[in-house]
C-alpha positions, 0 to 999 in steps of 0.5 A, spaced: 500 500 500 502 506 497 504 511 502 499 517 500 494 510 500 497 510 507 496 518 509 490 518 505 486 513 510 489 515 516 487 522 515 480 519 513 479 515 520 482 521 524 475 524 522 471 518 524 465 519 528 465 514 534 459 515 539 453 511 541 455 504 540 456 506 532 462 506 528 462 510 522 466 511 516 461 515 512 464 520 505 471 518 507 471 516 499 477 510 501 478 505 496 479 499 499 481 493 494 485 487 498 486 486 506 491 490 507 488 496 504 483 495 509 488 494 516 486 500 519 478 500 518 478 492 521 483 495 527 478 499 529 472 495 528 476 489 533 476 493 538 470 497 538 467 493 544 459 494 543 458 496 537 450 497 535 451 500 529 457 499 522 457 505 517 460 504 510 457 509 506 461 513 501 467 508 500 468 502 495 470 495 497 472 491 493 471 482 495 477 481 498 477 487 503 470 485 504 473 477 507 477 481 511 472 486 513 467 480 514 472 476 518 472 483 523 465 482 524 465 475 527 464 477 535 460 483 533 454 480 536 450 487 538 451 489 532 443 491 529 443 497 524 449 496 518 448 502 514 452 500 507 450 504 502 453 507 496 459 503 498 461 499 491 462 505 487 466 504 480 466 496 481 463 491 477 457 489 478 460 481 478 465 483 484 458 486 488 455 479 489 461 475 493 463 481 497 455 481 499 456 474 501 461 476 505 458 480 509 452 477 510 455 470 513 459 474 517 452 477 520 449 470 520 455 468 523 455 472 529 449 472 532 447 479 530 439 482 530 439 487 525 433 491 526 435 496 520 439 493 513 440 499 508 444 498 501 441 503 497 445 506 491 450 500 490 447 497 482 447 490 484 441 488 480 438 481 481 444 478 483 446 482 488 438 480 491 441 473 491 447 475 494 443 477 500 437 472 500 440 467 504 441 473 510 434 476 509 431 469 511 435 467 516 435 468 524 439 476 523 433 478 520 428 476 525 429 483 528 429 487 522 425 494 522 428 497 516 430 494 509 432 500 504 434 499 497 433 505 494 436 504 487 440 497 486 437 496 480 433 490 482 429 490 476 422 485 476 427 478 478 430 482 484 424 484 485 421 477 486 427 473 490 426 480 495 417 478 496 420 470 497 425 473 502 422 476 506 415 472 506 420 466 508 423 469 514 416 472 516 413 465 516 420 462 520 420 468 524 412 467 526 413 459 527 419 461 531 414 465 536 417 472 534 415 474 528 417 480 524 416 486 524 418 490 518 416 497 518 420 501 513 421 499 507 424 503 501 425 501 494 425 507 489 429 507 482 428 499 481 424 498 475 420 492 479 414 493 474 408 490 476 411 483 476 415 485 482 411 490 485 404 484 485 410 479 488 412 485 493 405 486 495 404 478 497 410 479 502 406 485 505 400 482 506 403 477 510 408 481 513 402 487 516 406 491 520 408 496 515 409 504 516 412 506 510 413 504 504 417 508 498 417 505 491 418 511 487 419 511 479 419 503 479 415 503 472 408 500 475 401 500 472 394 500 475 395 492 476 401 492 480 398 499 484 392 495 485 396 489 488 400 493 493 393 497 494 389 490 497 396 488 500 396 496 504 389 493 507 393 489 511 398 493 515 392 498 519 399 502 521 401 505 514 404 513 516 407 513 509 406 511 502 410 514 497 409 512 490 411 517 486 412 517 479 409 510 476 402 510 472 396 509 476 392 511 471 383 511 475 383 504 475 389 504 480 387 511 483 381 507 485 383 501 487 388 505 492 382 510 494 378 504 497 385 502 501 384 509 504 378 509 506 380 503 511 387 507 514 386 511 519 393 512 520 396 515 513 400 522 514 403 522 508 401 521 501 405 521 495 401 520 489 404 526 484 406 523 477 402 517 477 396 520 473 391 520 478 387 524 472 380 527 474 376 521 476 382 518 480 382 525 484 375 525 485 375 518 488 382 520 493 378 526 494 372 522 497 376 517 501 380 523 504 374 527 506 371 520 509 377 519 514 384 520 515 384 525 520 391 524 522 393 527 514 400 532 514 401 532 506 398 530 499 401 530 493 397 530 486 402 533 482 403 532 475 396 527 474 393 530 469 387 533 474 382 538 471 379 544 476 373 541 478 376 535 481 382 539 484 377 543 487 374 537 490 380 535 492 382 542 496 374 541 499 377 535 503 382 539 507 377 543 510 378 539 516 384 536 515 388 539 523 395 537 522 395 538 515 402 542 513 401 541 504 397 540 498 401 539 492 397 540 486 403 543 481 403 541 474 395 539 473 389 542 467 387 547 472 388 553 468 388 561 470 380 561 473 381 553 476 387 556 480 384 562 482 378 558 485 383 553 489 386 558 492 379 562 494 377 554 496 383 553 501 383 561 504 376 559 507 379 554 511 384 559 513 389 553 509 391 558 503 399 559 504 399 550 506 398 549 498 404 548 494 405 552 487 402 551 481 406 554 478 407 549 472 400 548 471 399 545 464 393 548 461 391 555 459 384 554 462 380 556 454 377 549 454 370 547 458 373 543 464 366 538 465 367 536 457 374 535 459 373 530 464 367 527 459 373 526 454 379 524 458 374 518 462 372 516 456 379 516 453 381 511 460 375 506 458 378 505 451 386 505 453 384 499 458 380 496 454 386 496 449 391 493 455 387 488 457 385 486 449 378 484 451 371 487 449 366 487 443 368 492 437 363 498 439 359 500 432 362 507 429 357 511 431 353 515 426 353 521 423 348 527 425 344 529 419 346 535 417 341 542 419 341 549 417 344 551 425 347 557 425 354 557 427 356 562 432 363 565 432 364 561 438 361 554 438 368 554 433 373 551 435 381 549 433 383 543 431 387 540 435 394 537 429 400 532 431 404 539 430 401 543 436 401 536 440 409 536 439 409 543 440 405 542 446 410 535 448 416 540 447 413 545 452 411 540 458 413 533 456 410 528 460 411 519 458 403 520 457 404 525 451 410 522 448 406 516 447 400 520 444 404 522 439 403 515 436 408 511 431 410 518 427 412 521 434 419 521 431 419 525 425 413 530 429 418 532 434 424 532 428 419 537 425 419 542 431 427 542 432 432 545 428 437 540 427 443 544 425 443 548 433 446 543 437 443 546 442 436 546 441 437 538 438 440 537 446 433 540 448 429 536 444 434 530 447 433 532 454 427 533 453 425 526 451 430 522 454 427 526 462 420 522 461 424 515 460 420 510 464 421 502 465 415 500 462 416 497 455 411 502 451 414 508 454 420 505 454 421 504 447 418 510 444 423 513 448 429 510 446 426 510 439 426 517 438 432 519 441 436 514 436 432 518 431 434 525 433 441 524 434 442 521 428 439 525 423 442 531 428 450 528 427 449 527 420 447 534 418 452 538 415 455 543 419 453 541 425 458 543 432 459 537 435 464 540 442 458 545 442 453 539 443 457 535 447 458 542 452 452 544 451 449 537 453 454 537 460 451 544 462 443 542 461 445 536 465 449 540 472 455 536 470 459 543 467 457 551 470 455 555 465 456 564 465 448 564 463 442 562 467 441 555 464 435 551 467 439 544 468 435 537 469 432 536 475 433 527 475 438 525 470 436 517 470 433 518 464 438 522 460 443 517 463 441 511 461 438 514 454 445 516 453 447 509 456 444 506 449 445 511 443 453 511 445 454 504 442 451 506 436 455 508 429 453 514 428 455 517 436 461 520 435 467 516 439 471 523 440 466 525 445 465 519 449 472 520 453 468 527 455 463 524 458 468 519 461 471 524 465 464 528 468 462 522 470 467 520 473 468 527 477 464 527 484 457 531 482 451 533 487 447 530 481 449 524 481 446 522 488 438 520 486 442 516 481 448 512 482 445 506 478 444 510 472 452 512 472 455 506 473 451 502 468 453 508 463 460 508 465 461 500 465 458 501 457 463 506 456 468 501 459 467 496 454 466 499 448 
């Protein structure tokens, strides 16, 4: 071990925080590859009598530093809370498994009772759930509180070994007269898809003792919503669900509101970018009014609500005590809905507890009660068409013609592909994207001027923002990214070190002099970039540029490690 490794660590543990019962390695960024690389760390959890709890977070460790780690472990009985995330940075996915193992057999062997296990951040995929099944199972487990695994990549299958675990080491547990009592369960970012989710809510439903529960952006429908619904019914003491970011759509939104209506402990709701739309807002509203006294924040946001739904929902607060937010940002309110939904909250004395509207999506020109006649309409044929089932409808006949005068305002604009391009570019949404049909690709090729490298990027960012795991959406995205990139680099004349440049800045990953408003959530773009970097046409001599700002340390990259490193290894291997 070099001598500036040696410096480097000694430095790192002289700032580690050492108090009731944990010992924490958090943020010191050491990578620690072999035994001998991690001497000092071992020392120091041998001699640290009584330790609680082991914090690993922000380093990375490779599966032989991980044996030693492990075998400093063996005594450590008291151990309950093994704070591990983040702590495989820039390894292969193949070192992961092994180094899990490890660790968990050194649990096992111990005797420890974890009450909380988190291994967020660390992109280990199916196999790294396999990894720890064996631990989840067992008697270490009995005890656990907490299991977080917020963005590991688990996809369905990992999503599936993680229900079996953990409904096994219920069963065993029960049969063992101390039966588990799971209480937080966070998996954000694992694209488990309904088939995951439906496992999931089976382990649920056994388990009964939930409090929360994160599963944001994990690409599930109104089949998988509705599971985790009937699952919820079974843990009366649920404070939280938060499930941001998937797609119930009004069958889903239903199906959870009828859960609600049977929980009385719910605090916070967090429902936003899951197109409730209206008559799924309707129905949240009416199961929050009926009940849910204890309710401090909901979040609607972005799920295509009209005014007169909105409104109802804010009428549902009234008596709402400890109510601390209301999130309907981003909704077809229009100028008058937004008025009226703050008069409706002022009368409560509630006004400053709503949340900004300022993205709302509509200018308010259109009827708001035909609006949600149509949109009900178009969710009846959109589920008749995924379930594949129902009788062809007749086509309906057209009226007679009569000599009704026409009025200047019974006209209406015709609604083109174009302007619903133009309208996608404005305010992108997975939903708008797919409406565009098969011709999504040349409608927004259209509306972007494909010699401006920064306009292609705006485009490109745009689309690759509202990237989901569910294949429909999956597909049009990454479909439309391809095509837009490679129409933009072939076109004569177009600056590629200005695209590179320009991508960087609107990303966060490079400061830029003029006022620039940078992407919020990078796991789309990066795992859009992910697959357009292995074609033909994407110019090799940027590749190493984006290498490199990948591999610097960025606040942007927090909410998305997995993306990252799966981008990097792709790069590695090209």
């Amino acid at each position: 071990m070099a001598s500036e490794d040696i410096s480097q660590l000694a430095d790192s543990l002289a700032k580690t925080q050492v108090g009731g019962g944990e010992l924490s390695f958090k943020g010191h960024a050491l990578k620690l590859d072999t035994a001998e690389a991690a001497a000092e760390i071992i020392e120091e959890i041998e001699k640290f009598d009584h330790l609680q709890a082991l914090c690993l977070e922000g380093n990375t460790i490779g599966v032989e530093a991980a044996k030693a780690i492990a075998r400093s472990l063996a005594n450590k009985k008291e151990l309950q809370k093994c704070h591990w995330s983040d702590m495989f940075t820039g390894r292969l996915r193949t070192e992961i498994p092994p180094a899990l193992v490890s660790l968990g057999n050194a649990l096992m062997n111990a005797g420890a009772q974890l009450t909380q296990l988190d291994l967020s951040d660390n992109a280990f995929g199916p196999d790294g759930v396999r990894s720890i099944e064996t631990l989840l199972k067992s008697k270490a487990c009995y005890t656990l509180q907490e299991l977080r695994l917020n963005n590991c990549g688990m996809g369905i299958g990992g999503g599936q070994i993680l229900a079996a675990a953990l409904s096994e080491c219920h069963r065993q547990s029960r049969a063992s007269g101390r039966p588990m009592a799971l209480k937080v369960f966070i998996a954000g970012r694992n694209r488990l898809e309904n088939e995951g989710a439906i496992a999931l809510a089976g382990a649920f439903k056994s388990i009964g003792t939930l409090e929360e529960v994160h599963m944001t952006q994990n690409g599930i429908n109104h089949q998988g919503i509705t599971a985790l619904a009937k699952a919820f019914t079974e843990n009366q003491n649920l404070r939280v669900i938060n499930l941001n970011d998937n797609t119930f759509t009004e069958e889903g939104a239903i199906a959870m509101a009828e859960t609600l209506k049977t929980l009385q402990s719910i605090e916070v709701l967090n429902f936003g970018d899951c197109l409730v739309r209206s008559k799924g807002a309707i129905a949240i509203a009416e199961a929050v009014k009926l009940g849910l006294k204890k309710l401090k924040e909901l979040n609607l946001s972005f799920g295509e609500i009209q005014k007169n739904a909105a409104i109802m929902v804010a009428k549902a607060m009234e008596h709402k005590s400890l109510l601390e937010k209301l999130d309907l940002n981003g909704n077809c309110l229009g100028e008058e809905g937004r008025e009226q939904l703050k008069e409706v909250m002022d009368s409560f004395k509630k006004q400053d507890l709503l949340g900004s509207l300022s993205d709302d999506e509509s200018d308010g020109d259109e009827d708001d009660e035909e609006e949600d006649e149509e949109e009900l309409d178009d969710d009846e044929e959109e589920e008749e068409e995924e379930e594949g089932g129902g009788e062809e409808k007749e086509q309906e006949k057209e009226p007679p013609v009569t000599n009704q005068v026409i009025e200047p305002s019974m006209i209406t604009v015709a609604i083109t592909p174009e302007s619903e391009a133009a309208v996608f570019l404005n305010f992108p949404s997975p939903d708008k994207l797919l409406k565009l049909g098969s011709k999504r690709s040349h409608l927004l090729l259209q509306q972007t001027d494909l010699s401006n490298a920064e306009k292609v990027v705006q485009t490109f960012l745009k689309v690759a923002a509202v990237y989901r795991e569910d294949q429909e959406t999956k597909a049009a995205v990454l479909e439309t990214a391809d095509e837009l990139l490679q129409k933009a680099f072939k076109t004569p004349g177009f600056q590629i070190d200005v695209f590179i440049t320009t991508l960087l800045v609107y990303m966060g990953l490079l400061k830029s002099e003029e006022k620039i408003t940078v992407i919020s959530n990078l796991i789309g773009p990066l795992t859009v970039l992910k697959q357009v970097i292995q074609k033909n046409y994407f110019p090799r001599s940027i590749i190493p540029i984006l290498s490199a700002f990948l591999n610097k340390q960025n606040r942007a990259f927090d909410s998305c490690q997995n993306a990252k490193y799966n981008l990097l290894e792709t790069i590695e291997n090209l």
